[in-house]
N, C-alpha and C positions, 0 to 999 in steps of 0.2 A: 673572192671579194667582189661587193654589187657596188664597181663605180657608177652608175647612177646616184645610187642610195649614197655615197660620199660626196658626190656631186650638189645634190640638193643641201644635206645637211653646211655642207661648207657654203652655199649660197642664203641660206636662214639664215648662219650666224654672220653676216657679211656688214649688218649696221653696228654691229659690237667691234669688230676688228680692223673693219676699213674707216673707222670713223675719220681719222686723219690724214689718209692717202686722199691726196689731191688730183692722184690720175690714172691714169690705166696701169704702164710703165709700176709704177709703184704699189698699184693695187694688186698684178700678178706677182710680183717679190713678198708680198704679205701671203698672198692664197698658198704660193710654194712653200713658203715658211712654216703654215698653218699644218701645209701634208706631212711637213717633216717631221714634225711635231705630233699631230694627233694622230697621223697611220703612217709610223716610219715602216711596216711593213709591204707598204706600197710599194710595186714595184717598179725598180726604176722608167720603165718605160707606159705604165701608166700615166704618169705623174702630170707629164704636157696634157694629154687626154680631160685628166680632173681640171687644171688650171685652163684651159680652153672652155669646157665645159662650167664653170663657176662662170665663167668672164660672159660666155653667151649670154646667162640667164640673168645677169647684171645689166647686162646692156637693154636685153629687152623690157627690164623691168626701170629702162632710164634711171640707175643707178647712180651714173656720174654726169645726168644733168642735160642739156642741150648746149652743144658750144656754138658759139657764134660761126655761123656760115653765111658770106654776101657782102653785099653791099649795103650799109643800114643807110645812105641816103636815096637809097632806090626805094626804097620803103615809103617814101612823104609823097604828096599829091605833087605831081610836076603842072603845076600854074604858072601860064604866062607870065613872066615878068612885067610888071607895070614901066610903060618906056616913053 
């Protein structure tokens, strides 16, 4: 069996299935879910492999977004106070 090729396919259908997971944590409990499901013949020690593998290509396709990192009042012009 070509984990790649189950790799990709579980990453195309990723906006039909994850549409409601609101985070990572939850997003690999669906991807696990999805293997048991559509290739319960995987073997168990694949299986981290696929769900690592889906997770990469989500990330890099900023799947779940940009989270707040910083300081967002570091961000504004720092202008003298008028004194």
């Amino acid at each position: 069996m070509d984990l790649d090729s189950i790799i990709d396919d579980i990453a195309n259908r990723a906006d039909d299935f994850l549409v409601e997971k609101s985070d990572r944590k939850e997003a690999r409990a669906a991807i696990a879910g999805l293997i048991a499901a559509d290739y319960p013949q995987l073997a168990a020690k694949d299986r981290p492999r696929v769900v690592s593998g889906v997770m990469a290509i989500l990330e890099e396709e900023d799947f779940f977004g940009t989270e707040f990192a910083g300081d967002s009042w570091n961000d504004r012009d720092d202008e003298p106070e008028a004194g």
